[in-house]
C-alpha positions as CSV (number, residue, x, y, z in Angstrom):
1,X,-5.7,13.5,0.1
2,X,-2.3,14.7,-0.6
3,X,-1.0,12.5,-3.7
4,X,2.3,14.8,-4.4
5,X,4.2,16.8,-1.9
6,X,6.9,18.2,-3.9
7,X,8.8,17.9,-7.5
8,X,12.2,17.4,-8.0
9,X,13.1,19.0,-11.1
10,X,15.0,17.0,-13.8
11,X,17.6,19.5,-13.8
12,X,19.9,21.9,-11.7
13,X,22.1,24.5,-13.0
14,X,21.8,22.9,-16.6
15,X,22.9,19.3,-15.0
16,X,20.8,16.1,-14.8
17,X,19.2,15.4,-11.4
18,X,19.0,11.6,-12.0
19,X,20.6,8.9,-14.0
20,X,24.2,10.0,-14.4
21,X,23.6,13.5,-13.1
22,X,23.7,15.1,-9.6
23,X,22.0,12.8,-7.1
24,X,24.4,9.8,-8.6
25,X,26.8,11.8,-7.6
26,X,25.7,12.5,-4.1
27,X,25.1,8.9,-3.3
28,X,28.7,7.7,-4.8
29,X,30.2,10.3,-1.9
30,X,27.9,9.2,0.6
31,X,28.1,5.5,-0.6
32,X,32.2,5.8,-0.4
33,X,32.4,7.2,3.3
34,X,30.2,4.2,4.3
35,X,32.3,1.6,2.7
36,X,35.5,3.2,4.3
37,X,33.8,3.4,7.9
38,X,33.1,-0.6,7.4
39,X,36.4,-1.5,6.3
40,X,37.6,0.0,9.0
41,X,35.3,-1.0,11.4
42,X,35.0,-4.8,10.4
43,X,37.4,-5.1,7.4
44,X,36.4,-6.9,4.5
45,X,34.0,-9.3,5.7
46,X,30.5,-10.4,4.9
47,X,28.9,-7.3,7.2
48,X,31.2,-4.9,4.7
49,X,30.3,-6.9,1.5
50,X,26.5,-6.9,2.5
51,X,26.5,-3.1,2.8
52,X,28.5,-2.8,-0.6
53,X,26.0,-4.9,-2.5
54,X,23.2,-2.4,-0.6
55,X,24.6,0.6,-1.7
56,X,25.7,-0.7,-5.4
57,X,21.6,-1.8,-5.8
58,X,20.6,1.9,-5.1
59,X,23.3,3.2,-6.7
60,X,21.7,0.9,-9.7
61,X,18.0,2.4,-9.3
62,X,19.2,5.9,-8.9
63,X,20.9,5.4,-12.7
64,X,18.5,3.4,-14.2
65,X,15.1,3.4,-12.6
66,X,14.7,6.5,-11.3
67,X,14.8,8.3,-14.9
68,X,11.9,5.8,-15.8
69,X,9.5,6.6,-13.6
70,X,10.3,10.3,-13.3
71,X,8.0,12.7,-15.1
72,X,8.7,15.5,-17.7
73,X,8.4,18.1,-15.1
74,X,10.8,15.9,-13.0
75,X,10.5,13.4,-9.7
76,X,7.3,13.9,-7.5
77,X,7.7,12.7,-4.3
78,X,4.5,11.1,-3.0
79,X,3.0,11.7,0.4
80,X,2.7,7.5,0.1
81,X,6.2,6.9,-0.2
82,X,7.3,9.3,2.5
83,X,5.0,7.4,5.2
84,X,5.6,4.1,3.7
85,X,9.4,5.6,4.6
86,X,8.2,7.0,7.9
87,X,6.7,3.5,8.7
88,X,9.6,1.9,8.4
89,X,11.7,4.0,10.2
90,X,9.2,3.9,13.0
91,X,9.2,0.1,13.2
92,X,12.4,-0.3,12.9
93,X,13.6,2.3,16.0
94,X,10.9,0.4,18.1
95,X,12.2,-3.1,17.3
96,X,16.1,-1.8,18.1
97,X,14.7,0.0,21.7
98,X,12.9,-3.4,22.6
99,X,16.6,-4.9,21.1
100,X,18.5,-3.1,23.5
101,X,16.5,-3.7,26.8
102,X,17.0,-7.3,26.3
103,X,20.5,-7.1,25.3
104,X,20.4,-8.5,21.9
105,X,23.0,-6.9,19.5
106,X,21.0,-3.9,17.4
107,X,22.9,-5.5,14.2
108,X,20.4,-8.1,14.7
109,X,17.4,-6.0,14.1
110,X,19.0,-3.7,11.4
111,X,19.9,-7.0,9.2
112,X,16.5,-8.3,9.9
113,X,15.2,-5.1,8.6
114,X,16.8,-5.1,5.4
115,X,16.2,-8.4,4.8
116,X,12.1,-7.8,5.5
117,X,12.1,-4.4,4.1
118,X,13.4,-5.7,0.3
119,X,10.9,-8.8,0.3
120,X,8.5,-7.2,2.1
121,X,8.2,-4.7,-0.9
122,X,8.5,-7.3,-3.9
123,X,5.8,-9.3,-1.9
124,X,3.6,-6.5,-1.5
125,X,3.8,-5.3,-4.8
126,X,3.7,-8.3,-6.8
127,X,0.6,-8.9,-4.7
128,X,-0.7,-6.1,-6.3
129,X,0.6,-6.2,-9.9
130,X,-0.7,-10.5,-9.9
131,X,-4.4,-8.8,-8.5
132,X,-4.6,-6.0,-10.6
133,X,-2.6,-7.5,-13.7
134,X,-4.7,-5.9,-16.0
135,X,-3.9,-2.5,-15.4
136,X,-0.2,-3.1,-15.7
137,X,-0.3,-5.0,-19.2
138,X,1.3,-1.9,-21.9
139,X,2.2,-2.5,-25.7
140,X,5.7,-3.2,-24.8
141,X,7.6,-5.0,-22.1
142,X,9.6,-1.9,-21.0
143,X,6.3,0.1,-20.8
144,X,5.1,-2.9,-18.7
145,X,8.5,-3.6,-16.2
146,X,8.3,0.6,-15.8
147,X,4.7,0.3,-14.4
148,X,5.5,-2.5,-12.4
149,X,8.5,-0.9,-10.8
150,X,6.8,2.5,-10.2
151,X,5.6,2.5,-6.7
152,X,5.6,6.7,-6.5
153,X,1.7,6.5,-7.0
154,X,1.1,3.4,-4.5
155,X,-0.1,0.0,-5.1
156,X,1.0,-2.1,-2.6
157,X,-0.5,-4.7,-0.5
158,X,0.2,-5.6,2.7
159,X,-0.8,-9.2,3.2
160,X,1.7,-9.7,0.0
161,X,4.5,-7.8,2.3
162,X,3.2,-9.9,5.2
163,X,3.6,-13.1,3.7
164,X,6.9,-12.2,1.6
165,X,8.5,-10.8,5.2
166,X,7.1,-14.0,6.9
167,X,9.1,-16.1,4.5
168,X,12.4,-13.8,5.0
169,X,12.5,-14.0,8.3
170,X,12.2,-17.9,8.3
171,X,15.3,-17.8,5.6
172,X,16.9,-15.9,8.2
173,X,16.3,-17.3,11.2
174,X,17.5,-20.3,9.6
175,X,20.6,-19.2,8.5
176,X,22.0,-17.4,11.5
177,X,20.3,-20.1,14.0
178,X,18.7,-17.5,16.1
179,X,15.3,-18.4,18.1
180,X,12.7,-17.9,15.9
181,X,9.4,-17.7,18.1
182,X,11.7,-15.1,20.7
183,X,12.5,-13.2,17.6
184,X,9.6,-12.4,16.2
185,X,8.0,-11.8,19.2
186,X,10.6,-8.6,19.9
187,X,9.6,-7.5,16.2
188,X,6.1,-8.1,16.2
189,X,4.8,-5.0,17.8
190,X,7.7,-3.0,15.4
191,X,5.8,-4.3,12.4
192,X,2.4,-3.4,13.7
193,X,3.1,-0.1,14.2
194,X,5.0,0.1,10.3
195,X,1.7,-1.2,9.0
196,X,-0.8,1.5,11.1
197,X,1.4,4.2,10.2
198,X,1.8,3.0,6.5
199,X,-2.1,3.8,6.4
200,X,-1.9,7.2,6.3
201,X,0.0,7.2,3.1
202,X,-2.7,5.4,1.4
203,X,-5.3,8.0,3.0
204,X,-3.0,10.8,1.4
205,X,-2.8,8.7,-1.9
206,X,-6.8,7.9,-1.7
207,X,-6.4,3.9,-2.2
208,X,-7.7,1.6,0.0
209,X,-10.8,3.8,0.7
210,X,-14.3,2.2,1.8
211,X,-17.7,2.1,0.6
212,X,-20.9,5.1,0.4
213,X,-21.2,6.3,4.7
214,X,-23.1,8.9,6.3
215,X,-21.6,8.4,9.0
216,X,-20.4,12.2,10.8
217,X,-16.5,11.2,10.0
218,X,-17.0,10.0,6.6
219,X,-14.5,11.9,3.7
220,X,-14.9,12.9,0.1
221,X,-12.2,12.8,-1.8
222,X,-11.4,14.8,-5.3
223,X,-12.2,14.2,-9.1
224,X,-9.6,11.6,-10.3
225,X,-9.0,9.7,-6.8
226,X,-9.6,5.7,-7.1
227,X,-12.7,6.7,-5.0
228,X,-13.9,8.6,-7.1
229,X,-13.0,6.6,-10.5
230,X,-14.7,3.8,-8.7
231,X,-18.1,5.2,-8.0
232,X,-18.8,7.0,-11.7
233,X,-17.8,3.6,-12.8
234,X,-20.6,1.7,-10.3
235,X,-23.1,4.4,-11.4
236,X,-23.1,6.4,-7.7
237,X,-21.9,9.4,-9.4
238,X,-23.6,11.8,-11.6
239,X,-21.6,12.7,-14.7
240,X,-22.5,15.5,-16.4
241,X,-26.2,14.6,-14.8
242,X,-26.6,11.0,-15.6
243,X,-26.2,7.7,-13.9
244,X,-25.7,4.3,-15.8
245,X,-27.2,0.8,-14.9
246,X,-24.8,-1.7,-14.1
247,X,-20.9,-1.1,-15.1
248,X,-18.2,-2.9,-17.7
249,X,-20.0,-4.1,-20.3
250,X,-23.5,-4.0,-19.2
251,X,-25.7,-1.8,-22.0
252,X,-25.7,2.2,-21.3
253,X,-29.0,2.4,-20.0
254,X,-29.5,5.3,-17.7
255,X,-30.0,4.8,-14.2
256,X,-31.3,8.2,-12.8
257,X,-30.8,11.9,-13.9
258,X,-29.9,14.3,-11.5
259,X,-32.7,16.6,-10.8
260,X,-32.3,20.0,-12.0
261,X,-29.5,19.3,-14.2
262,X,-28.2,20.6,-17.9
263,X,-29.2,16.7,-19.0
264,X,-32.7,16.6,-16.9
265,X,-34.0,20.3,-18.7
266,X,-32.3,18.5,-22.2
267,X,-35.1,16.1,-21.8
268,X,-33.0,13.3,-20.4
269,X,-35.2,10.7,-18.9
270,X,-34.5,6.7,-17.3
271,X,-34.3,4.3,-18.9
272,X,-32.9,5.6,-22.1
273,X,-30.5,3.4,-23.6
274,X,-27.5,5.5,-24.9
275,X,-26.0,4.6,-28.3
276,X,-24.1,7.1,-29.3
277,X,-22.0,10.4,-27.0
278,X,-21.0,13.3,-29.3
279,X,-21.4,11.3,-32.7
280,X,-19.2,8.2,-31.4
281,X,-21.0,4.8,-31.2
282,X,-21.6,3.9,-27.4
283,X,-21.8,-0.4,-27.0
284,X,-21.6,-0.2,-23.2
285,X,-21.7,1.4,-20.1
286,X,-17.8,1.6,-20.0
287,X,-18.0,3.0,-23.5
288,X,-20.4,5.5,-22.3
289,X,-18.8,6.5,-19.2
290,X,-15.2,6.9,-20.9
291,X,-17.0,9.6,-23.4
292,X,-18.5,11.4,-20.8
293,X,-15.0,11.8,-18.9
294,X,-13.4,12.8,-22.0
295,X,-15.6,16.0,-22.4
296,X,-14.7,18.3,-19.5
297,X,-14.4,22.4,-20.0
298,X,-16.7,25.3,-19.2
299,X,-19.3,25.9,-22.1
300,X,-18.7,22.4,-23.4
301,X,-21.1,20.4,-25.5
302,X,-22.2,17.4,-25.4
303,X,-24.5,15.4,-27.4
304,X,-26.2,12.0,-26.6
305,X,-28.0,10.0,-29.0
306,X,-31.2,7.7,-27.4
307,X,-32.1,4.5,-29.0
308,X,-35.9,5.3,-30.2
309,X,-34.9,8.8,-30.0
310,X,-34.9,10.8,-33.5
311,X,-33.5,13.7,-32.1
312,X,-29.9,13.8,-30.0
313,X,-30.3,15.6,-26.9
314,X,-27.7,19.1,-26.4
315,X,-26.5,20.6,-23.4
316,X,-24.0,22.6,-22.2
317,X,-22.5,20.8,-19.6
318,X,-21.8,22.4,-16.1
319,X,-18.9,20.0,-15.2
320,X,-18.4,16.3,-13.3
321,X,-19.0,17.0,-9.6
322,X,-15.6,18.1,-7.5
323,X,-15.3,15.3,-5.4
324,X,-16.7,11.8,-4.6
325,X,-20.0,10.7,-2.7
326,X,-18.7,10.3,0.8
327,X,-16.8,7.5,2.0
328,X,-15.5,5.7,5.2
329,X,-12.2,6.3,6.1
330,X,-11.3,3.1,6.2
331,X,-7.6,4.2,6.2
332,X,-7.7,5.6,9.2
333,X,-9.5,2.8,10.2
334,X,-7.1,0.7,10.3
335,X,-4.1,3.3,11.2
336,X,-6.1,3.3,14.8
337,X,-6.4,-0.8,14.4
338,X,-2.6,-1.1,13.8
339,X,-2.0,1.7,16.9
340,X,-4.3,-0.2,19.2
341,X,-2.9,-3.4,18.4
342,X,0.7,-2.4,18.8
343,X,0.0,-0.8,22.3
344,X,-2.1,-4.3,23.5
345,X,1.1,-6.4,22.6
346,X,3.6,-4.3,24.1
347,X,1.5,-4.2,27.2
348,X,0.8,-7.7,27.6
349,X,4.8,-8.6,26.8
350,X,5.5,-8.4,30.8
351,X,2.5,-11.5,31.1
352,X,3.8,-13.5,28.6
353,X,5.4,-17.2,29.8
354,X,6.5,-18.4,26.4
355,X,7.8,-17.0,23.7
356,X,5.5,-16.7,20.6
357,X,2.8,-15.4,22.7
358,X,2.8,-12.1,21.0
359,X,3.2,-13.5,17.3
360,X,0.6,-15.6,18.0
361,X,-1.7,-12.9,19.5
362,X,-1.1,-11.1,15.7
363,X,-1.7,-13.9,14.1
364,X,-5.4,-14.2,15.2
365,X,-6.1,-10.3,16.1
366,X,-5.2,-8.7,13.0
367,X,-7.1,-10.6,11.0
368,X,-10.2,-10.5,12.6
369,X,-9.8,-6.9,12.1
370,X,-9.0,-7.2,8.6
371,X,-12.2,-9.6,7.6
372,X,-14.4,-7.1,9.5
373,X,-12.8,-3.5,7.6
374,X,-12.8,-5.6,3.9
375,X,-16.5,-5.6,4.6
376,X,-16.9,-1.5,4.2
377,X,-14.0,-1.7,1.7
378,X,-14.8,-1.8,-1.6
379,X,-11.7,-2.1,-3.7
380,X,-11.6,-5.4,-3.4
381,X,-13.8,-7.7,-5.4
382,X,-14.5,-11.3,-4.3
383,X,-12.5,-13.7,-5.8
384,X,-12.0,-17.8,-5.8
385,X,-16.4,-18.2,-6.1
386,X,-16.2,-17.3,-2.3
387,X,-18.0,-13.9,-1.8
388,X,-15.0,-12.8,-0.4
389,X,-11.9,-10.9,-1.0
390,X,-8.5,-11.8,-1.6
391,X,-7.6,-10.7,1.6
392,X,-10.7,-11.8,3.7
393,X,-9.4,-15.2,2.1
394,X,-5.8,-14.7,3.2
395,X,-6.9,-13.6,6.9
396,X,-8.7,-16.7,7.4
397,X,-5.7,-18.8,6.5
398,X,-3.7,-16.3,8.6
399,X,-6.1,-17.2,11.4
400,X,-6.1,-20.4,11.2
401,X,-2.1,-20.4,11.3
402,X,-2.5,-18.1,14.5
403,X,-4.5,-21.0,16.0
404,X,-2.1,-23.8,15.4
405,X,0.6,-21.8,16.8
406,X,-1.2,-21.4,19.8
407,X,-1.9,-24.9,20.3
408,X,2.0,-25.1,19.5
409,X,3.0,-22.5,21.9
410,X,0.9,-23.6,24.9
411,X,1.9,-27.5,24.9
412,X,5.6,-26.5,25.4
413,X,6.9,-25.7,29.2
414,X,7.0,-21.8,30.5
415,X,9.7,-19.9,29.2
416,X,11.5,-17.0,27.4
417,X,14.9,-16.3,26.0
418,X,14.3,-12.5,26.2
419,X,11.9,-12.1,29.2
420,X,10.7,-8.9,30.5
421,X,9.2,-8.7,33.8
422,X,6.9,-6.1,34.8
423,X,9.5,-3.5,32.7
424,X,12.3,-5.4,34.1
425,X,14.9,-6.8,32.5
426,X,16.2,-10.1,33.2
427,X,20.1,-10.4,32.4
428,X,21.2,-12.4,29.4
429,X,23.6,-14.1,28.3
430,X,26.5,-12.4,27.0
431,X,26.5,-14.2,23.3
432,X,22.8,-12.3,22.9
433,X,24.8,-8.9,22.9
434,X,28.3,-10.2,20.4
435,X,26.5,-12.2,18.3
436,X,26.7,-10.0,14.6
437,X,24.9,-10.6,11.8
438,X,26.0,-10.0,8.6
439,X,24.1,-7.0,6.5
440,X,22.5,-8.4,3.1
């Protein structure tokens, strides 16, 4: 786990890094030699006035947004976002190779990619903010937007970029009456390899981790990870040598004391119900477990009042344990998932006799895979009264689309308007290689 890889300061040479300070101004030079290579490239048409509304959005978030989510110290830059960026970069190059053996103009794929790429991250966060609204509600709305916005600490879900993408690329399509089945399937293995290698930035930032494993590969991560947060809060972590019954608002009874412990030689025992932590009433087991985190520190003190107890028991605590109970890696998990899946479709491309064959295969392979890693994943919790998560839910829809697509796909005749046989390409037409799609 590798949350922050460096820190931009706020400042340089007494000068503001972001807002109105230095990196403003690097991107207005770098934003004014890409407007005059399009004008005189293609003049002032709708390519050039995509590309100008591009760079006057980030030229926006570099003055505005970026100075709300920095911290004091200045702007970290998450291991997350640079493999969500490497991701996409990744996909993106494979799409435009597979582009160019087919003959299909690369401004194509880099105006499908801009398109996907900005929906693809409102869907997938607002995915995230509608499932987890509760952690994003603050005592003002600005405090609120500022969460919602911040993606430097994660929280993004892919279905939600899935499904947001999916709906992009139908706008598109649409617009620029392109063939929509041939398309996607010169994409598809581009976006499979964006999503296995967007896994190892939620490994580095710890979210999306699986369940308790003693399995030889399984990994810890440290204090303060979701993993960990997650498993004090289930009870299958000792703090400070105790273990509660339940979670939320279940009463603080203790579940076990670790043997050997500052709170076992204190006289701790099971089944104590705990109603007050260092003189503070305790209601709950989330009451008792936001105490215990609150005392940390060598040579602390800490003292918990029993019900039916006369006398609060005192120990010196020896600190909460370094790192989670180990987990699966189900990041990694699905990093070899994504990298399996994306070598299957680009070596069954040359079979293919229709196009949609490779969207299709997707469409019912990745979400088999997804039910089955949800099932050791356990940062999910079943929604809808169906046992199930949100996105075990969403891949069996996804499935299910998979197989009408199919049954679409393999009543129409044989044929491709990009075929590849047996790494061979087949000459195109030439309006496949002129044909220019605006940037938006």
């Amino acid at each position: 786990m590798m949350q922050t890889l460096i820190v931009i300061p706020r400042q340089i040479a007494g000068v503001d890094v972001f807002g109105f300070g230095w990196l403003l101004a690097i991107w207005a030079v770098v934003a004014v030699g890409l407007m005059a290579w399009s004008l005189r490239r293609h003049g002032w048409q709708a390519e050039t006035r995509g590309r100008a509304s591009i760079l006057a959005v980030i030229g926006f978030a570099i003055a505005f947004v970026v100075p709300m989510i920095s911290e004091p110290i200045g702007l970290p830059i998450r291991g997350y976002g640079v493999l969500l960026l490497i991701a996409v970069l990744s996909g993106v190059g494979l799409s435009l190779a597979r582009a160019r053996r087919v003959g299909v103009d690369p401004e194509i794929i880099l105006s499908l990619a801009t398109w996907f790429f900005i929906s693809g991250i409102i869907g997938a966060r607002a995915f995230y903010v509608i499932e987890y609204w509760d952690k994003f509600q603050k005592p003002t709305l600005l405090e609120t937007v500022a969460g919602m916005i911040n993606l430097t600490q994660g929280g993004l879900v892919v279905y939600g970029s899935m499904l947001a993408g999916g709906a992009s690329l139908v706008v598109f399509v649409y617009k620029y009456k392109l063939p929509g089945l041939a398309l996607t399937d010169l994409v598809a293995p581009g976006v499979v390899l964006g999503v296995a290698l967007g896994r190892i930035g939620c490994f580095l930032n710890g979210c999306c981790y699986g369940g308790l494993s003693d399995v030889p590969w399984a990994v810890q991560f440290p204090a303060g990870s979701p993993a960990y947060v997650d498993q004090a809060q289930r009870g299958q972590l000792f703090v400070h040598g105790l273990m509660f019954q339940g979670s939320g608002g279940d009463p603080a009874v203790v579940a076990e004391v670790e043997a050997d412990s500052p709170a076992s030689f204190a006289g701790m025992e099971e089944g104590q119900r705990i109603t007050a932590i260092n003189g503070l009433p305790v209601g709950s087991v989330e009451d008792a477990q936001f105490e215990l985190f609150r005392t940390f520190g060598g040579e602390k003190q800490i003292r918990i009042q029993a019900s039916g107890d006369p006398k609060a028991k005192t120990w010196t605590i020896a600190g909460a344990p370094p790192r989670s109970r180990p987990v699966h890696p189900t990041q990694l998990y699905s990093l070899i998932d994504g990298l399996l899946l994306c070598f299957f479709l680009l070596a069954y491309e040359p079979y293919r006799r229709r196009d949609g064959e490779l969207t299709a295969l997707l469409l019912t392979i990745h979400p088999i895979s997804r039910f089955l890693l949800e099932v050791i994943r356990v940062d999910e919790s079943p929604v809808f009264h169906t046992g199930l998560s949100i996105s075990q839910n969403i891949s069996i829809a996804i499935f299910a689309g998979g197989v009408l697509l199919w049954i679409y796909i393999l009543r129409r005749p044989p044929g491709c308007v990009w075929p590849v046989v047996r790494g061979q390409v087949k000459p195109q037409p030439a309006y496949v290689r002129t044909t220019a799609v605006p940037a938006t």
